[in-house]
N, C-alpha and C positions, 0 to 999 in steps of 0.2 A: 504494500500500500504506500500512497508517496506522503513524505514526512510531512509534519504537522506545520500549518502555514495558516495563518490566517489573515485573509486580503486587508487591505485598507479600504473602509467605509467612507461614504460622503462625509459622517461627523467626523470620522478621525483628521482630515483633511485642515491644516491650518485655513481659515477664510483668507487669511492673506495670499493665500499661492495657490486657494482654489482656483481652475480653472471656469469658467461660465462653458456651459453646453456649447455655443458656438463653438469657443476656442477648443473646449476636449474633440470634438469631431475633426479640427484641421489635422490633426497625426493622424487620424484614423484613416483621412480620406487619403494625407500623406502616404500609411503606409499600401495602402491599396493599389493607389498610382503605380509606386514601384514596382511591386511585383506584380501586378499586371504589364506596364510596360516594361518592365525588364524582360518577364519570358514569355510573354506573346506577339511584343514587337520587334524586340532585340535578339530574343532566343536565348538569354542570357540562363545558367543556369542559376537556383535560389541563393546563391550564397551573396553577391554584390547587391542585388535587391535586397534583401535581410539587412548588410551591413549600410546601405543607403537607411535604411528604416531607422536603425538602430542610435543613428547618427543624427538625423533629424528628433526623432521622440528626445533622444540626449540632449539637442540643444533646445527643443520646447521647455522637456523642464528644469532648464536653467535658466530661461528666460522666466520660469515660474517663481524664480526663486531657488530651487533644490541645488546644494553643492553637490560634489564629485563622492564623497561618502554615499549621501542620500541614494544618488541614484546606481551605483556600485551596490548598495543592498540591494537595489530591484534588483539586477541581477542576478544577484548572487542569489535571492527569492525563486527567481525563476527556475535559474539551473537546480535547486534545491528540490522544487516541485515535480522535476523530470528526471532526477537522478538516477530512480530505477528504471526507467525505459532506457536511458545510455547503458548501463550495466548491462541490460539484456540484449541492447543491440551488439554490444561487445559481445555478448556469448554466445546468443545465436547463432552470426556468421560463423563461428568456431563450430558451434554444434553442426550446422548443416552438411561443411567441410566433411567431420570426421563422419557421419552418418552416411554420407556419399562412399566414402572411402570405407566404411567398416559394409558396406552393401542394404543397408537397409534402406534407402531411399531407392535403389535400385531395383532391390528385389518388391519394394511395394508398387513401383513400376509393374514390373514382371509379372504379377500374380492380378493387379488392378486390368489388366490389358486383356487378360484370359475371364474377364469375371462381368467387368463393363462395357456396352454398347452405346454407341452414338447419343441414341436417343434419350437411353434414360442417364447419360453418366451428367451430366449437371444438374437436374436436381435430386439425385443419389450424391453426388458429390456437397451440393451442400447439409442435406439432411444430416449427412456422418458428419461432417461441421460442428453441425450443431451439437449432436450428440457429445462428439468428443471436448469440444468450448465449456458443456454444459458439464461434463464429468468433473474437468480440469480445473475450470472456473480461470482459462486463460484463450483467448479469441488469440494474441501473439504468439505463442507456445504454438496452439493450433496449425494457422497458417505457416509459420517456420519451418514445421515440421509435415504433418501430412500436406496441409498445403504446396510445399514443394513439390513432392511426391505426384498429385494430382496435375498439376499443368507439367507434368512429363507423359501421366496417363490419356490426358486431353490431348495431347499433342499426336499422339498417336493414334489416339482416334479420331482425328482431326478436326476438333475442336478447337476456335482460335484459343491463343492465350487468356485474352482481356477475358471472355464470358467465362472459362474455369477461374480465371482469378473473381471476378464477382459473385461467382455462385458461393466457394468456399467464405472470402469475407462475410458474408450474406451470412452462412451458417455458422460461422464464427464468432460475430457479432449478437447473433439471436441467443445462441445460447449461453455465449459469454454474460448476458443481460439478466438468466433467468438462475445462473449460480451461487449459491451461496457461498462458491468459491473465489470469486471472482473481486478482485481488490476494487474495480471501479464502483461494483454494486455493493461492497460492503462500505465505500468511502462515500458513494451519496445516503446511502441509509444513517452512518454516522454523522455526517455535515447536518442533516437536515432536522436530528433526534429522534430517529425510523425504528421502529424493529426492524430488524432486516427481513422476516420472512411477513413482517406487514409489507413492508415496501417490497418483495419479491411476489408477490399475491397481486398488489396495484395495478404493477407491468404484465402481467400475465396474459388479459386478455388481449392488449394492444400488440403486444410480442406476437402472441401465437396468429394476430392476424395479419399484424404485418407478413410475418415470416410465410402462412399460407399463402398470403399474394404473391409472393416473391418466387417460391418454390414452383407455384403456378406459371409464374412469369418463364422462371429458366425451363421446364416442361414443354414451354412453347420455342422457347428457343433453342431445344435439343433439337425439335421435331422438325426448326427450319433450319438447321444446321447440320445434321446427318444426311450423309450422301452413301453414298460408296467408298469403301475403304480402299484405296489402292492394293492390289494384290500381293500379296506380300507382306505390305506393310510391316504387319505384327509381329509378323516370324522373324522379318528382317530385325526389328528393333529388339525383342527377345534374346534374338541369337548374337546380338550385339553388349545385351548385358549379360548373357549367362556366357559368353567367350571374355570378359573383362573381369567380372565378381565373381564368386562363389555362393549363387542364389539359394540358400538354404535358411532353413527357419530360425537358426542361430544368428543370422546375421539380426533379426528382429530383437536381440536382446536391449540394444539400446532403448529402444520403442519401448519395452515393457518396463522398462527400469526406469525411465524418466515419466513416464503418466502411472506406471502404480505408484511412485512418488507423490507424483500430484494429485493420486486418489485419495492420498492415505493425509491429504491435506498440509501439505509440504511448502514453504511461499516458492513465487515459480523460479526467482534467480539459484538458490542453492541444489534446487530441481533440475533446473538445468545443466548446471555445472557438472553433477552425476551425468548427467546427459553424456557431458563432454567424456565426460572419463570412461562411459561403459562403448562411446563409439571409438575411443581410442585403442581401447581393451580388445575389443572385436575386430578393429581392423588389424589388429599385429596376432591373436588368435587363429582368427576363421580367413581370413584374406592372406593371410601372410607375410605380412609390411612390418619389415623392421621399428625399434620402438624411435630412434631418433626419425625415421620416415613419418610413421606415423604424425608425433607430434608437429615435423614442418608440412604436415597437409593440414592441422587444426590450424596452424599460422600462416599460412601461402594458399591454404587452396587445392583444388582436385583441377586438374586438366587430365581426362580419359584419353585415352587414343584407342576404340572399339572398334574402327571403321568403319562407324557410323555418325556420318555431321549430326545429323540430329540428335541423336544419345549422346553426342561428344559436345553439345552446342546447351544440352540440358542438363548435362551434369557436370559442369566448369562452374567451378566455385571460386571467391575470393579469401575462404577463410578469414580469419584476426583481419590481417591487414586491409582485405576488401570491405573493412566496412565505416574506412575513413571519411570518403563520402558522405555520407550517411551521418554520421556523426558528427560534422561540420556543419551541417543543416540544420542538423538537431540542436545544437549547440546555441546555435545565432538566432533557432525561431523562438527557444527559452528564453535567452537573453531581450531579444524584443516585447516577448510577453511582460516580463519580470518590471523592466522599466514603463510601460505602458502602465500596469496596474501600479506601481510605486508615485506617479505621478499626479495617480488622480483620476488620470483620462478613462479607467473603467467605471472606475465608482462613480463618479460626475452622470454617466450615460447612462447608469442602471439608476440614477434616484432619478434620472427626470421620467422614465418607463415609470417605476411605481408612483410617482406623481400622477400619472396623464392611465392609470389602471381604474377601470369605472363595473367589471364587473368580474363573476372568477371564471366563466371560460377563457374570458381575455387577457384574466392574471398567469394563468395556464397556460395560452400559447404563447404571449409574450415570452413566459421565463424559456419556452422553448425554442422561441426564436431569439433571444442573450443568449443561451446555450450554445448554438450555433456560433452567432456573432463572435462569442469569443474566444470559442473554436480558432477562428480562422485567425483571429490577434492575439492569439497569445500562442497556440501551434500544438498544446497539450491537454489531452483529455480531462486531465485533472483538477484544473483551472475552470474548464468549462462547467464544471461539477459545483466545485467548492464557492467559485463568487458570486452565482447568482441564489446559491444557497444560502449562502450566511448574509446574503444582503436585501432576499425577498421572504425570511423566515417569519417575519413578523408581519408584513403583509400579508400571508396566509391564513395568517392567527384572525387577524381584524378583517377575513373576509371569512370567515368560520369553517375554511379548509383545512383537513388534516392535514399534518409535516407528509405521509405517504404521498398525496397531490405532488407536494413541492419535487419529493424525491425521482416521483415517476416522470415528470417533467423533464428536469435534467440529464437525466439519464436517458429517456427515449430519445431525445433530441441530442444529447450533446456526446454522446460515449460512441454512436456509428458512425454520425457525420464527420469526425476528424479525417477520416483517411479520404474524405472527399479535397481536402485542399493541399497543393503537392508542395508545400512548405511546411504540412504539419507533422510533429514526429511518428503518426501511426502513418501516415501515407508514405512518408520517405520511408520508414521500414516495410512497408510492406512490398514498395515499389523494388526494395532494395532486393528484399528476401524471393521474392515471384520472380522480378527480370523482367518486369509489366510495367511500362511508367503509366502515374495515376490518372493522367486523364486518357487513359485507354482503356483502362478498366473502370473507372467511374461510372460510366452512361450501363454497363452491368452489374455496378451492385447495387443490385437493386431495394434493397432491405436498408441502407441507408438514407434513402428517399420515402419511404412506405413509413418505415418509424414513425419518423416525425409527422411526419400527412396524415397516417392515423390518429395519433396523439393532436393534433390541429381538429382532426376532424370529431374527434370525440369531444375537445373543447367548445367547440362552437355550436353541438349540439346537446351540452351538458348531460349526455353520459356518461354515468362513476362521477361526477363532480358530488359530493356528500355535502355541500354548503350549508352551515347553519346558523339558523338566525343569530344575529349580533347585536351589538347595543345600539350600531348606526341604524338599526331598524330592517327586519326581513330579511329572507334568505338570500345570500348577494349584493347587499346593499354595498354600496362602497364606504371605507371605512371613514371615521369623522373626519381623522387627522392623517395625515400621510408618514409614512415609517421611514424619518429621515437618518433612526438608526438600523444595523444590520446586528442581531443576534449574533455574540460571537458563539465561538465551536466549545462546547462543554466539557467533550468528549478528552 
């Protein structure tokens, strides 16, 4: 779960260096600029857009007043908030690596390819998603792992890329939603004073419909997507991994070692790391590879030579070092966030929203469209979580919604939409880990659309909204006074 932070509020904000709404929107629309012109007209990758961002927000708030300390803790806040996503982005490329090289991403190739057809392998493919997100209680762990495995399968059955990468996030994210494992759903439950299996009950039906539309969706998209397999095909790609690996069910011990882990309720980075060690274990066992080999394929990477470009083009890894990229993104979109919310410029924009809040569907999709928002400005799931929580928690109260409202809000809305924006840390890892950049996979996942549009749609027709009467009079009424403080975190 990511370490304990709690944002700054409109009151905590000196009035002397508050910004006015006008002024907090100019970095917003600043940073927007940027990266939109940087990699749509430029082509530039995210990191000089970020560092534009990061450079302007910096001299907003020191035109606000704030020194070089002040705004050095934003960041150091930010990077704080996302620490455990770099951790695991660091170990997963490791993981992947040796999972390549110990045969287990190979041989789930191998055995996926003899089991699924065109038609139904994407939404089979996300349903096990789900399943396994929902076991593990990690949508990242998922996709790194079987996820991989699966746009090797897809590829085979010529499925493009982007639809297996949407289908899996899809399933990922659904069930990642619905775990009592899962650190994003036990941190909105916490932020917001949730039971957790109140707030996993909330989401439940919005979940399970999103996710049936969605499943629906890829269903149809199998059906105009399968053709005819080139002849061959399978046997070629088969006979490419069982002349490379040693396809056998040993090689599967990684697999079982890192999610009975994570059955057994394990947090995911020390989970992983076994990961690391039982694919290193396995490749100098069952593969054969020396132990100094071994370990420079967790830190360099797999390059196969099967004599097969495609099996050699899908199982070329960067290990450790390939996930500098990656981590330099991550790095700069924390950093951006970090200072943004130190500034003021979020809190500023979330009190004028509950200001201008007049009923509780509209408190409802609002919070889930801040969720979103700042998503995209701050680049981490975690953020989108915690600031519109502990800054709309007493608005809730004085619309006579329960905290589960607040929590299902946040989380439908803000916990699948990140990997929608390709500056934010679930998008660059996922883009990292598939080999899928995110806007090619975006327009298929489609559970990250559905969420939210559910949850919008259930607000606006006040289904599950529990509203009750209040002292401003009747169910819904708007509250007398506006909650220009933010409940801090209890917990």
């Amino acid at each position: 779960m990511a370490r304990s932070f709690t944002p700054t509020t409109f009151e905590d904000i000196d009035p002397d260096r508050r910004p006015s709404l006008a002024a907090a929107l100019v970095p917003v629309l600043a940073v927007v600029a940027f990266l939109g012109i940087g990699s749509a007209v430029l082509g530039l990758d995210p990191h000089a857009p970020l560092l534009w961002s990061i450079a302007f927000v910096g001299a907003f708030g020191l035109w606000l007043g704030y020194d070089w300390d002040a705004l050095y803790d934003g960041i150091a806040n930010g990077l704080v908030m996302g620490l455990q996503a770099l951790l695991i982005i660091f170990t997963i490329y490791g993981l992947i690596a040796t999972w390549v090289s110990a045969g287990t991403i190979p041989g789930l190739m191998y055995f996926g390819l003899e089991i699924l057809t065109p038609t139904t392998f994407l939404p089979a493919a996300a349903v096990v998603a789900a399943v396994v997100a929902f076991a593990i209680g990690s949508s990242w762990t998922t996709v790194g792992t079987l996820g991989v495995a699966f746009v090797g399968i897809g590829a085979g059955l010529g499925i493009p890329d982007p639809m297996t990468v949407g289908a899996v996030l899809s399933g990922a994210y659904a069930g990642d939603k619905q775990s009592p494992l899962s650190d994003t759903t036990n941190l909105a439950a916490g932020v917001t004073n949730t039971d957790l299996y109140a707030h996993i009950r909330r989401m439940r039906t919005g979940t399970l419909l999103a996710f049936g539309l969605a499943v629906l969706g890829f269903l149809a998209l199998g059906l105009r997507a399968s053709g005819a397999i080139p002849a061959g095909r399978i046997a070629e790609i088969q006979g490419a991994l069982g002349g490379t690996y040693a396809v056998t069910l040993l090689a599967f011990i990684p697999l079982l070692v890192t999610f009975g882990l994570a059955l057994r309720g394990h947090a995911p980075l020390p989970t992983l790391v076994a990961g690391v060690f039982a694919g290193v274990l396995t490749t100098i066992v069952v593969q054969g590879v020396g132990f100094v080999a071994a370990w420079d394929t967790f830190m360099y990477g797999t390059a196969p030579e099967s004599g097969s470009e495609l099996v050699n083009d899908l199982l070329a890894t960067g290990g450790l070092t390939g996930s500098a990229w990656t981590i330099t993104v991550v790095v700069a979109a924390l950093a951006l966030g970090g200072i943004l919310e130190r500034t003021g410029v979020l809190a500023v924009i979330a009190h004028a929203f509950t200001s201008s809040v007049r009923s509780p569907g509209a408190l409802v999709a609002g919070t889930g469209v801040s969720a979103i928002v700042i998503n995209a400005l701050t680049a981490q799931q975690y953020m989108s979580i915690v600031l519109p929580s502990v800054t709309l928690r007493n608005t809730y109260e004085e619309f006579g919604l329960d905290t589960d409202q607040l929590s299902r809000a946040v989380e439908a809305a803000g916990t699948p939409t990140g990997a929608l924006f390709p500056w934010h840390a679930g998008a660059v890892y996922m883009a990292g880990v598939t080999g899928v950049p995110t806007l090619e996979y975006a327009p298929y996942y489609l559970f990250a659309f559905l969420s939210p549009l559910v949850l919008f749609a259930m607000a606006a027709t006040g289904y599950s909204l529990n509203a009750t009467p209040t002292d401003a009079g009747g169910v819904g009424a708007a509250p007398a006074a506006t909650a220009d403080s933010a409940a801090t975190d209890d917990d």
